[in-house]
C-alpha positions in Angstrom: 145.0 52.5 -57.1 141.3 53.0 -56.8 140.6 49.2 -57.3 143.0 48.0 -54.6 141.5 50.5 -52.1 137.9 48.9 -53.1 139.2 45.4 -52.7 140.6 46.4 -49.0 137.5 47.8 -47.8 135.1 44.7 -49.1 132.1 46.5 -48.3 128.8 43.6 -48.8 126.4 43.6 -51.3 123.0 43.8 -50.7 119.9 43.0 -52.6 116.6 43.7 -52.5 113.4 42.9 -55.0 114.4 46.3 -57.0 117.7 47.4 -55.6 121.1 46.1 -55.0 123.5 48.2 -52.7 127.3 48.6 -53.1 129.8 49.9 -51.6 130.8 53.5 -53.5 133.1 53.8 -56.3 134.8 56.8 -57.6 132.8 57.0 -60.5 129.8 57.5 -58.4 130.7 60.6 -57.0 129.4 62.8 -60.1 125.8 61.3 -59.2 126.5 62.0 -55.5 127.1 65.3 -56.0 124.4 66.1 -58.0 122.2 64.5 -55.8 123.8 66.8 -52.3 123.7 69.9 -54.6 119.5 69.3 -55.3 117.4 71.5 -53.2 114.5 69.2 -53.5 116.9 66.6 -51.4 118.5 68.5 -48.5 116.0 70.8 -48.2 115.4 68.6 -44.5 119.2 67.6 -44.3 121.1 71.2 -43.6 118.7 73.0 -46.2 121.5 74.2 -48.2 123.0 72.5 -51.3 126.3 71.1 -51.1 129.0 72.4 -53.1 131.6 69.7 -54.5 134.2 70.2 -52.3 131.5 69.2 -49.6 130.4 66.1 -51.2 133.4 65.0 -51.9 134.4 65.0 -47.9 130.9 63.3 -47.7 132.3 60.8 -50.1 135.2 60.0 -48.7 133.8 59.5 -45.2 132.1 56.6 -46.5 135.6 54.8 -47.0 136.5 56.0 -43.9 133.6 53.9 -42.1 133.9 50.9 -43.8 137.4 50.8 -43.8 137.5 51.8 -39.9 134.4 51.0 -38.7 133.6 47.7 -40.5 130.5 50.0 -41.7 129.0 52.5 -43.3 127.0 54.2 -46.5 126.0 51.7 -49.6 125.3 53.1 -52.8 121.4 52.3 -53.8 121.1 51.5 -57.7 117.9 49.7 -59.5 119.3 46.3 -60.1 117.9 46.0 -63.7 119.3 49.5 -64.8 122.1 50.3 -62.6 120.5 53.8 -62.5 122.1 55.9 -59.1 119.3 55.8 -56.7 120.9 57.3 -53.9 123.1 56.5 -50.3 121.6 54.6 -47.1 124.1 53.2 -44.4 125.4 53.5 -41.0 127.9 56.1 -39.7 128.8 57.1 -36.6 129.3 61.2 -36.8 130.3 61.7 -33.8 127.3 64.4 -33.3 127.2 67.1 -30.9 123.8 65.8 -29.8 121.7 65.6 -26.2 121.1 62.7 -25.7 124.3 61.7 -27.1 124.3 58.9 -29.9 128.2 57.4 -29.0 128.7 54.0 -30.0 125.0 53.8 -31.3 125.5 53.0 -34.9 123.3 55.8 -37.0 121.5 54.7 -39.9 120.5 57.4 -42.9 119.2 57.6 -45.9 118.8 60.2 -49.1 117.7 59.4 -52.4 117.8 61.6 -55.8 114.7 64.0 -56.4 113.7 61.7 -59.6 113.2 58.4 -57.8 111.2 60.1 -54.5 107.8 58.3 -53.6 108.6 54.9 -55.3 109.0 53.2 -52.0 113.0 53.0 -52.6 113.6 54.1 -49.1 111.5 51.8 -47.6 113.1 49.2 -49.5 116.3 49.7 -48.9 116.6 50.7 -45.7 114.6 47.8 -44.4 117.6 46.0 -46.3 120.6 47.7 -44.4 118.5 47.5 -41.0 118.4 43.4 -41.1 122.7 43.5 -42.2 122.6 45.5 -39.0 120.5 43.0 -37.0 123.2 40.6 -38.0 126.3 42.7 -37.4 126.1 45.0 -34.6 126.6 44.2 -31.2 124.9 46.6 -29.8 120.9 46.9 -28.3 120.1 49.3 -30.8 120.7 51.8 -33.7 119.7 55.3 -34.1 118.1 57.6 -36.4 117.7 61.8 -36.4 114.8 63.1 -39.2 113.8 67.0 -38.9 110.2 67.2 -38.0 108.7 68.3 -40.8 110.2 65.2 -43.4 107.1 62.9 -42.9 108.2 60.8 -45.8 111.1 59.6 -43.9 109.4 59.7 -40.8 107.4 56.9 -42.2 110.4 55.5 -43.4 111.8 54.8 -40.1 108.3 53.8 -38.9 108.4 50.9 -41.8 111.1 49.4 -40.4 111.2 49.7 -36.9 111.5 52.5 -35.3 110.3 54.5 -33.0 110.2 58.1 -31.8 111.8 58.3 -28.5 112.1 62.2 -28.0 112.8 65.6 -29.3 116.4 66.6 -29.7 118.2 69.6 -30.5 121.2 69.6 -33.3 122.8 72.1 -34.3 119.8 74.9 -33.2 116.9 72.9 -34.9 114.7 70.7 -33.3 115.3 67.0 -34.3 113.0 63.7 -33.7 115.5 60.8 -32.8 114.0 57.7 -33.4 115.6 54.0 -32.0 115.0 50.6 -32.8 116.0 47.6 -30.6 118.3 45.1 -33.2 116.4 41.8 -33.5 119.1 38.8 -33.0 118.3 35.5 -34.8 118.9 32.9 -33.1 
């Protein structure tokens, strides 16, 4: 059953000098949910570990958008060892957000605790943001990052974009970043 479902949602393959993203599979989701129950990793996303029952509706969201959407999270593995890196995609989360994000696709990224500050972000995000130049139609994609994450801060910087105010989600102050798609002509 799982196999036919993947084969539906024919989510691209991307690849990068280290990396190659993929859509999920269901044996990912033990490494998933490790990675959403490390404090070290959402300690700027929510601040509180996820328990499995929450990663697991995490999880299948990412079906959701590819299957809906024609969009959404990749898996992030090293190509030479297949090691779980982390998640980095686009959603559309329909946030409760000023100013509002609707039909701006939202790109994201986490990575596991071990592979932080080897430039795997960087990486791969700049690798879903040039899919994106090629297959949104929109002027522009989004990004939120809580103020005090300056890794990904510079992450979004590396590729792009640009801080274009202070937001509030959910009670915290947020940075939303944008970046204008580039179109190849």
């Amino acid at each position: 059953m799982a196999e036919s479902l993947l084969s539906v949602v024919n989510v691209p393959i991307l690849e990068t000098e280290r990396l190659r993203l993929r859509g999920h599979r269901l044996e990912d989701f033990v490494q998933c949910a490790a990675m959403w129950a490390d404090p070290l990793v959402i300690r700027y996303i929510g601040g509180k570990p996820l328990t499995a029952e929450e990663s697991w509706t995490r999880f299948l969201r990412y079906a959701g958008h590819w299957s809906l959407l024609g969009f959404g999270y990749w898996v992030a593995e090293e190509k030479q060892s297949g090691k779980f890196v982390g998640e980095i995609g686009f959603a559309d989360y329909k946030r409760d957000i000023e100013p509002s994000l609707q039909g701006v696709p939202e790109i994201g990224w986490v990575l596991a605790s071990s592979v932080h500050g080897r430039g795997y972000a960087t990486e791969a995000v700049r690798a879903a943001v040039e899919w994106g130049d090629r297959h949104f139609e929109g002027a522009r994609t989004a990004c939120i990052i809580a103020p005090d994450n300056l890794a990904s801060v510079r992450v979004a910087e590396k590729c792009g974009y640009r801080q274009s105010q202070i937001a509030s989600y959910k009670g915290h102050p947020t940075l939303m970043f944008e970046r204008e798609l580039k179109v190849s002509s």
